[in-house]
C-alpha positions in Angstrom: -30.2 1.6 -26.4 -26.6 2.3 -25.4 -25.3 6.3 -25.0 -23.3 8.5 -22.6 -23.3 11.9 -21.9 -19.9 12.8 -20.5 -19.6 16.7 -19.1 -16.1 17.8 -19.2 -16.2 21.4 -19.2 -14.7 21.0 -15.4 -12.5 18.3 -16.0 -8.5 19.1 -15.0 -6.0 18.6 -18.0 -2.1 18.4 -18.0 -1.3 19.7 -21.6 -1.6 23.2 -23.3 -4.0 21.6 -26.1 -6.5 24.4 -27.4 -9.2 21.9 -28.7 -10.6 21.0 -25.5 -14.1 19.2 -25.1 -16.6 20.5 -23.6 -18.8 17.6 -23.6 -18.5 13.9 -26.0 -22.2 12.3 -26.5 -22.6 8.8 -27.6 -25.9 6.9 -28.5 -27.3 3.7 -30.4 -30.3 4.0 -31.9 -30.9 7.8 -31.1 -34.6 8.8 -32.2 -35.3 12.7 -32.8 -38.6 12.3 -34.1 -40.7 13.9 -30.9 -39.9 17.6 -31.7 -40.3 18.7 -35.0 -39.2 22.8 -33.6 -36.0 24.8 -34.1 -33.2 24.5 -32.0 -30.6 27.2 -31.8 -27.2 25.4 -30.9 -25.2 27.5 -28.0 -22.6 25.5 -29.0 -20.2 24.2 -31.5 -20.7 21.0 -32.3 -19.1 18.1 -34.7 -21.8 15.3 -34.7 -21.0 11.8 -36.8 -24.0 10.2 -38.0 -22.8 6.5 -38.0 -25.3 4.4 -38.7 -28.9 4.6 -39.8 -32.0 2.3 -41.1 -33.0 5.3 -42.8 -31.2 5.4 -46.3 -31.0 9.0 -46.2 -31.0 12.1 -43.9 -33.0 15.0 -43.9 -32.4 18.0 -41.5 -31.8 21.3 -40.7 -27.9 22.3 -39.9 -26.9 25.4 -39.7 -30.4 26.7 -41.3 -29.9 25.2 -44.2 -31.6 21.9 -45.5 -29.2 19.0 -46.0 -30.0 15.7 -47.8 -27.1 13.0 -47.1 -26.7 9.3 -46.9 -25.2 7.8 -43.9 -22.2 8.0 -42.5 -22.2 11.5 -42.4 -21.2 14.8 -40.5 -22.5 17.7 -39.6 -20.6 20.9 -38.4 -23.6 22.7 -35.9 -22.4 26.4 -35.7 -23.5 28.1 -32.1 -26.2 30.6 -32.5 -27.8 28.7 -36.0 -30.9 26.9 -36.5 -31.0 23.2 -36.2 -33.9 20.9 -36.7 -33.1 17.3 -36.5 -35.5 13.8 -37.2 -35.1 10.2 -37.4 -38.2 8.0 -36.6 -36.0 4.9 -37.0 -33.0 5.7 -34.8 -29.3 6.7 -35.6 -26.2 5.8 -34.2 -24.2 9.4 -33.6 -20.9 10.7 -32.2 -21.5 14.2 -31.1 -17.6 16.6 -29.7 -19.1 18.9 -28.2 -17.1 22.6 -27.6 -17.4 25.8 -26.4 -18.7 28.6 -29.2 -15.6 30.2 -29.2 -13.7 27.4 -30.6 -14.6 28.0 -33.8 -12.1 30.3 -34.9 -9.8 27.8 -33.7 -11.3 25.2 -36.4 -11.7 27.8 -39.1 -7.7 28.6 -38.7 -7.1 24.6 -39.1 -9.2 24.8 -42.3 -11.6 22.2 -40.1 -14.7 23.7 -41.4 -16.1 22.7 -44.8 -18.1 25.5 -46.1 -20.9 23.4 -46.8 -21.2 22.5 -43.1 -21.9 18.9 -43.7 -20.4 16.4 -45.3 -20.5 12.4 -46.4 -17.5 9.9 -45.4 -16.3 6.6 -45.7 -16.0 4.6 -42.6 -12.5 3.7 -42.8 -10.6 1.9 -40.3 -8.8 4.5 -39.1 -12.5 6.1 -38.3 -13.9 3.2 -36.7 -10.7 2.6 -34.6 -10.8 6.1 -32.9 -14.5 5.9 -32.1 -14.1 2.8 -30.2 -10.8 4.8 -28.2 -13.1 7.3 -27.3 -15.8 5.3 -26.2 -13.3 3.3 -24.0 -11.7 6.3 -22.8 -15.4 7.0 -21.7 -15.7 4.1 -20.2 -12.5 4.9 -17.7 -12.4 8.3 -17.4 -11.1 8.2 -14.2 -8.0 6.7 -15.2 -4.7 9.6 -15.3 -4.9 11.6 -18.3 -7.9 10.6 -19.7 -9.8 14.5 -21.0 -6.3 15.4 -22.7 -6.4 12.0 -24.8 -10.1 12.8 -25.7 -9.5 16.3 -26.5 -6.7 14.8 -29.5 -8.5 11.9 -29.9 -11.9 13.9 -30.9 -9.4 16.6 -33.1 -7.9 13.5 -34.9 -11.4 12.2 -35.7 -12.5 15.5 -37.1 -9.5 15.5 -39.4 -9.8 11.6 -40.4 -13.8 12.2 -41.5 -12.7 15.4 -43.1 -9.6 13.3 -44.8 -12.4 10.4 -45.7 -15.0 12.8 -47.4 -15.8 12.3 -50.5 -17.5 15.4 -51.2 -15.9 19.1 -50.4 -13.0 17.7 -48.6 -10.8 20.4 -47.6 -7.3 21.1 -48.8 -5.0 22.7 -46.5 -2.5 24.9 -47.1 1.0 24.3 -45.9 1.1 26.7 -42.5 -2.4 25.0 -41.7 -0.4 21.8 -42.2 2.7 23.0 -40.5 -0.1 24.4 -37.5 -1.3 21.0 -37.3 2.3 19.0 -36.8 2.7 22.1 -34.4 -0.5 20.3 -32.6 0.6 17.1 -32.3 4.1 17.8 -31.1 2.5 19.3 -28.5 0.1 17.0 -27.2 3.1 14.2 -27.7 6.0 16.5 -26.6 7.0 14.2 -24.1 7.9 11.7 -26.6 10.9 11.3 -28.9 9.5 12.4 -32.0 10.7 11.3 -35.6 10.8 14.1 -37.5 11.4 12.3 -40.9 8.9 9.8 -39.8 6.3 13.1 -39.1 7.1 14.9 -42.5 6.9 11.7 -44.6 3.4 11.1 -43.0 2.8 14.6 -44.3 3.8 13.5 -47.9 6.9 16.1 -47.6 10.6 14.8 -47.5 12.6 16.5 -44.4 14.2 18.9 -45.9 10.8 20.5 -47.4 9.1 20.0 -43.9 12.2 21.7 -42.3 12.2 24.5 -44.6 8.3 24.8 -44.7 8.2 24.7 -40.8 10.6 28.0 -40.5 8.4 29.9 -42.7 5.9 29.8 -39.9 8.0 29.1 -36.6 11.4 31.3 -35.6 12.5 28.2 -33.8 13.3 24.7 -34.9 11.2 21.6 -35.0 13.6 20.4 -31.6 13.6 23.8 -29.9 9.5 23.8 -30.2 9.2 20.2 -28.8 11.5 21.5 -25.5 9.8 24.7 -25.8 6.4 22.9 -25.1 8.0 20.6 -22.5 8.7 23.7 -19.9 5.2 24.7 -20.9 3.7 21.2 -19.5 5.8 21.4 -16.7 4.8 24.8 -15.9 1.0 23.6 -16.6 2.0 20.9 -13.9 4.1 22.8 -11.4 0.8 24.9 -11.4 -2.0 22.8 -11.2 -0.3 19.5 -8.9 1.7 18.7 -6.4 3.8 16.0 -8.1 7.2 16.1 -6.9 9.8 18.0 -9.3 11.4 15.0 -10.3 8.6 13.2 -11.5 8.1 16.0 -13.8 11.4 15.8 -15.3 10.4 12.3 -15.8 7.1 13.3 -17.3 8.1 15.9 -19.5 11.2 13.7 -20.8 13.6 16.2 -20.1 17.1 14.4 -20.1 18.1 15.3 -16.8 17.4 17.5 -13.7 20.1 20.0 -14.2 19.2 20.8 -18.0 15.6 20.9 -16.5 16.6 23.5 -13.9 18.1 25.8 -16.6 15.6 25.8 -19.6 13.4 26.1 -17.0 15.0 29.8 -15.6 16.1 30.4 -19.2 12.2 29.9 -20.3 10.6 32.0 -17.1 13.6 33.5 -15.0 13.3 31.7 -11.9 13.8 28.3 -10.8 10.8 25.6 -11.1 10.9 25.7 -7.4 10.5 29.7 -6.9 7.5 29.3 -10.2 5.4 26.5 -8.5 5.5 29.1 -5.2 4.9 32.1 -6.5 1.8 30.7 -8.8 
């Protein structure tokens, strides 16, 4: 039997992303069969049931009884009752977060009401569970929790995507809050906003027009806009020189760093990193 446990309620991250793990469990062949009580989750939890020799599953989530055929997932709510049993093992995938992230997921439409549902396991699926696990694997590495914190969002919205029962259909700020998301976590890129919109199924112009409805600045202001955030985030919590940071936050130069930055927070990054 192959699992981890990986606690990162105290691990440091670089990037303003709300969805932050709390813990990621992994395990082959996961047997829940010695404890037929109750469990009341203190959590919030988004557990994948892969794989199982059992053809279908029969548990409590949420205090309701669910009856589902693998691959599945289960949205555990903190303070519910849980009962959980599998004589013959399952392979599961549990992102683990603090109780009060649920608003968070509600407000993404990342709750089905039903609290469980079936998926396919697509390639797309299969592809980020193996990231995870080898992020896992070297979580020591530079800026390893912020990748598992997106990488466990994006795998909530690809099982959501692959459901074939009570998907969820967003509406278009949930979809404009999500793009918000990702150019966040990826400000530090050059993103392609035609490239972003069409992988939306909107043409730029709809995306453009869609996107002020919810945000009084544009796609381009937003993406610099969360690169002064990051480099506040890193002026605050490292010592890496301010250069670097320019570097990092792939700001075009030092001097247009310099003034966004006292534009954004009224003093210099210098005078910020002291004073905080």
């Amino acid at each position: 039997m192959y699992q981890f446990d990986l606690d990162m309620s105290q691990l440091k991250r670089e990037s303003g992303f709300p969805f932050r793990l709390d813990k990621v469990f992994f395990c082959r062949g996961l047997i829940l069969n010695s404890d037929r009580r109750n469990v009341v989750n203190d959590c919030f939890e988004v557990c994948l049931r892969l794989e199982s020799k059992t053809a279908v599953c029969e548990d409590i989530i949420n205090g309701k009884a669910i009856r589902m055929p693998f691959p599945h997932a289960v949205w555990k709510l903190p303070n519910r009752q849980i009962r959980t049993r599998d004589p013959r093992g399952r392979n599961v995938l549990a992102l683990i977060y603090p109780p009060e992230s649920v608003e968070l997921f509600r407000r993404a439409g990342m709750i089905p009401p039903q609290g469980a549902i079936p998926f396919t396991l697509t390639p797309q699926i299969s592809g980020i569970v193996e990231k995870i696990i080898g992020l896992v694997n070297n979580i020591d590495s530079g800026g390893v929790p912020d990748k598992l914190d997106w990488l466990g969002f994006c795998l909530i919205k690809e099982v959501l995507m692959a459901g074939w029962q009570g998907t969820v259909e967003l509406t278009m700020k949930q979809k404009m809050d999500n793009i918000a998301l990702w150019l966040t976590v990826h400000c530090a890129e050059n993103p392609e906003f035609h490239v972003l919109a069409e992988q939306n199924g909107m043409s730029y112009t709809r995306f453009y027009r869609e996107w002020r409805k919810v945000f009084d600045e544009t796609p381009l202001q937003f993406v610099i806009d969360a690169r002064l955030k990051t480099a506040a985030g890193l002026l605050k919590r490292t010592d890496i020189p301010i250069s670097r940071i320019v570097k990092l936050v792939n700001f075009s130069g030092t001097y247009a760093f310099y003034r966004r930055f006292r534009e954004k927070y009224g003093i210099s990054p210098r005078q910020y990193r002291e004073k905080v």
